[in-house]
C-alpha positions in Angstrom: 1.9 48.2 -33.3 4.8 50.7 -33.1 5.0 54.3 -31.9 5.4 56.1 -34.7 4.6 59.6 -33.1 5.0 61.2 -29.9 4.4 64.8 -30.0 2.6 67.2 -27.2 -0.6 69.2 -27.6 -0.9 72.7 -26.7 -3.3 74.6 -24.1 -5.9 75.5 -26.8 -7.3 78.5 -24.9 -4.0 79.4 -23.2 -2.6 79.1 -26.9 -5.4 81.0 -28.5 -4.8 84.6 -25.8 -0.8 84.2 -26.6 -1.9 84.3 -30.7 -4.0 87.2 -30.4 -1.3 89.1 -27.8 1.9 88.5 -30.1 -0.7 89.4 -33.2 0.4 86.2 -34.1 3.8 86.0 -33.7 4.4 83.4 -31.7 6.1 79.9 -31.6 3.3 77.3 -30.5 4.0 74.6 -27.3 3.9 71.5 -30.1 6.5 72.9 -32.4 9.1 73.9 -29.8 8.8 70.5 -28.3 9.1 68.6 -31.3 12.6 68.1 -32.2 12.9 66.9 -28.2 10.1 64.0 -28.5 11.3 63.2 -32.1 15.0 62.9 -30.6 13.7 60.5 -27.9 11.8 58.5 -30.2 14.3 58.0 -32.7 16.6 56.7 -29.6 13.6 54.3 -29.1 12.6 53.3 -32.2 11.4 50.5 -33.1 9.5 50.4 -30.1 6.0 48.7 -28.9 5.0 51.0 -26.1 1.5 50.1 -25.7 0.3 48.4 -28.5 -0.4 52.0 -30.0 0.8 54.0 -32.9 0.5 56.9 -31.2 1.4 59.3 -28.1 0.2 62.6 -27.0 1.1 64.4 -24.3 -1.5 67.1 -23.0 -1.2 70.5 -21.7 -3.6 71.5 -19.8 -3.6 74.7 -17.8 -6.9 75.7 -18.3 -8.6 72.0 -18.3 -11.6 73.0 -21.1 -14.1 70.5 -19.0 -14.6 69.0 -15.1 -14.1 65.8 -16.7 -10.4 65.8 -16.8 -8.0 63.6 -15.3 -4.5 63.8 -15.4 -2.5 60.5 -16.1 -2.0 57.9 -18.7 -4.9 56.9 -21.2 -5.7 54.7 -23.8 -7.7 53.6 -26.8 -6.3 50.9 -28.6 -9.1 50.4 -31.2 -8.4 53.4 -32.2 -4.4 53.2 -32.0 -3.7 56.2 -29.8 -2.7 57.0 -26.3 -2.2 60.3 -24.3 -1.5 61.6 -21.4 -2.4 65.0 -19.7 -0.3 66.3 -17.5 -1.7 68.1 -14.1 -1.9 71.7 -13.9 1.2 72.0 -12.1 3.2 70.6 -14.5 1.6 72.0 -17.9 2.4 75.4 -16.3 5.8 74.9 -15.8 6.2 73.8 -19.1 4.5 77.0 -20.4 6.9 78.6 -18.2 10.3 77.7 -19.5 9.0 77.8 -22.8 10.5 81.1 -23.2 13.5 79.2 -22.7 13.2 77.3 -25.9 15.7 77.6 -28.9 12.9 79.2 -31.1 13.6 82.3 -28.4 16.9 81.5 -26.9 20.1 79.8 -27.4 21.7 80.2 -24.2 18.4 79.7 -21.7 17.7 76.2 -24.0 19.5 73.6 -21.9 16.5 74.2 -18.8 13.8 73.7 -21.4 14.9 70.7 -23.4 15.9 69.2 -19.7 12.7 69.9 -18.3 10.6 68.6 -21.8 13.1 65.5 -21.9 12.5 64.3 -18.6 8.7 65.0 -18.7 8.6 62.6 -21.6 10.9 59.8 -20.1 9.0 59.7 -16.8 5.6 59.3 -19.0 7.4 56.7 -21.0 8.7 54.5 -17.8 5.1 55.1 -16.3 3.6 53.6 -19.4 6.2 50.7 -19.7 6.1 49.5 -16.3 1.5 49.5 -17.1 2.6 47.3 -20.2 5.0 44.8 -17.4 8.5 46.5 -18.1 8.5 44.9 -21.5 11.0 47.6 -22.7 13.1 47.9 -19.9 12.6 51.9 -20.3 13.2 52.7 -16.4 16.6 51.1 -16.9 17.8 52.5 -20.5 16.2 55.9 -18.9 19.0 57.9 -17.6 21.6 56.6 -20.6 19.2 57.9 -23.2 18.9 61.7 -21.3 22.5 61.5 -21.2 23.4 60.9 -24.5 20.3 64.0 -25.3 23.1 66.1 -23.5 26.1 64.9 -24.8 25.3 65.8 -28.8 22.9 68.7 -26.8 20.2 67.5 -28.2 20.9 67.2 -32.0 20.9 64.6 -34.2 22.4 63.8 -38.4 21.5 60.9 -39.8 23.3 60.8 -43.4 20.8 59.2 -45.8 23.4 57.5 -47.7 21.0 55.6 -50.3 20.1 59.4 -51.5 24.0 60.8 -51.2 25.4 61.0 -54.9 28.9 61.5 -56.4 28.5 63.7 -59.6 29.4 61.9 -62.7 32.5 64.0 -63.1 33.7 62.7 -59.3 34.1 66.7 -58.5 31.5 66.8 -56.1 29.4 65.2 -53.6 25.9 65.8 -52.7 25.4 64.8 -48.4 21.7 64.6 -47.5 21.0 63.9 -43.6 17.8 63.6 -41.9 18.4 66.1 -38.9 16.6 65.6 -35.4 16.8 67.9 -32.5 15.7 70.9 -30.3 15.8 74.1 -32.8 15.6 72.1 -36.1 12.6 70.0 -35.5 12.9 66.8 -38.2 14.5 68.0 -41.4 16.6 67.6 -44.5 19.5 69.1 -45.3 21.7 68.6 -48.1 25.7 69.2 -48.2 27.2 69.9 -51.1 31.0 68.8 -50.7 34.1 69.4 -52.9 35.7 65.5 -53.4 39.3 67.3 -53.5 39.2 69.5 -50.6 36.3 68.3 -48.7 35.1 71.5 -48.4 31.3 72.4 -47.7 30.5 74.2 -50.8 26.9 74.6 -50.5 24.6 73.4 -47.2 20.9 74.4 -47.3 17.8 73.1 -45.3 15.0 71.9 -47.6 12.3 73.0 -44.9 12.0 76.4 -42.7 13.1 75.7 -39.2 12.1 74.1 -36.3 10.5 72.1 -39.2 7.3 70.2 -37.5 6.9 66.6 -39.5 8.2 63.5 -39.0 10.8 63.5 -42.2 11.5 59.2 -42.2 10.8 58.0 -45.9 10.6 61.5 -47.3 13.4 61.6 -49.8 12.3 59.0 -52.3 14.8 60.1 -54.7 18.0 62.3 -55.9 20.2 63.2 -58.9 22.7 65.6 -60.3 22.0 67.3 -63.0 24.6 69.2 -63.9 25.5 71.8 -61.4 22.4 70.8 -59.9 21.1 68.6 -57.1 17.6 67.5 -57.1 15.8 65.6 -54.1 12.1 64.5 -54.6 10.0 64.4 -51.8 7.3 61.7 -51.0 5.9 59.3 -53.5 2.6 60.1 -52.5 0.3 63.1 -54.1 1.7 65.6 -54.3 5.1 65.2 -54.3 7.7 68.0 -55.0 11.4 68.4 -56.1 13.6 70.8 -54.7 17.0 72.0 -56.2 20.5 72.4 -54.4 22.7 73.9 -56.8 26.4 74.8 -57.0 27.6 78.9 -57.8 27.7 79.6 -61.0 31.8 79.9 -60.1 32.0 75.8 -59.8 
């Protein structure tokens, strides 16, 4: 089977006193992480790690029982894997967390290094359990280093969904967006053909957006000055609606 998710999980009770001090204000350990593991697996994809689907990574500051034991495990009848990190480590994390682009632009570079490398060495760890099959220990450091290059942001333009309007005016752009800040995410362009100017560029989700977004657009169209992109084929679906100003 393929990873298909790699994500971390929170410190429940840590989690639950930072709710209840912020009055719930807060930006949860899993969502500020997620653009960084769905960057990473995007860079690995298609990938058989373990024979699972998928990977969690554990927090644990406050391990809930004595029967906790940090490291790698497994349950492949069930198709998952995870791996809690020691109490050293999961407090770190919690750490530079404040350093994360939900709070801070400029402090972000320590976190997404700190999260990046966390998962790479749990990957290589896992990989060389499976006998190296994926050669993760060697393709480790180019993978970090193009995470830094693009700083940790990813477009990929969807080019089956991006449409000329009949008229040739304009062009509707819709990317699938990975990365630290912006989570996994659609965003649509609208361009003008003549000037290749941006007229119109709006996010279909709220930000850092949380779900894996590959195979959600199932379908756009122009409709006049509008631009409409279903979501999902499954129940229920939704259409949302990019339009141009009323000036166009």
């Amino acid at each position: 089977m393929k990873l298909q998710t790699l994500c971390f999980e929170c410190d429940y009770a840590l989690e639950k006193r930072e709710k209840e001090k912020s009055n719930y204000c807060y930006v949860n350990l899993y969502a500020v992480t997620f653009g960084i593991a769905q960057f990473i697996l995007t860079e690995l994809q298609p990938i058989d790690l373990d024979g699972c689907g998928k990977l969690t990574i554990c927090a644990n500051v406050e391990p809930q029982n004595e029967t906790h034991e940090p490291g790698y495990h497994t349950s492949p009848e069930l198709g998952v894997s995870w791996y809690n990190l020691d109490i050293e480590t999961s407090r770190k994390l919690y750490s530079l967390k404040r350093f994360s682009k939900a709070f801070s632009e400029e402090l972000s570079n320590e976190f997404e290094n700190y999260v990046a490398n966390i998962i790479m060495d749990i990957l290589v760890e896992i990989d060389r359990v499976q006998g190296g099959k994926n050669s993760l220990a060697e393709r480790r450091n180019d993978i970090l280093e193009r995470m830094r290059e693009c700083g940790c942001e990813k477009e990929i333009l969807l080019e089956k969904y991006t449409k000329l309007r009949r008229d040739r005016k304009y062009r509707a752009k819709v990317y699938r967006c990975i990365g630290h800040g912006t989570g996994d995410a659609i965003r649509v362009d609208l361009v003008n053909c003549a000037t290749e100017e941006i007229v119109v560029s709006r996010w279909l989700e709220e930000l850092p957006h949380t779900i894996d977004m590959a195979g959600a657009v199932t379908k756009t169209a122009w409709y006049g000055n509008a631009f409409k992109v279903t979501l999902y084929r499954r129940d229920p679906s939704w259409t949302e609606t990019v339009e141009l100003p009323e000036i166009e």
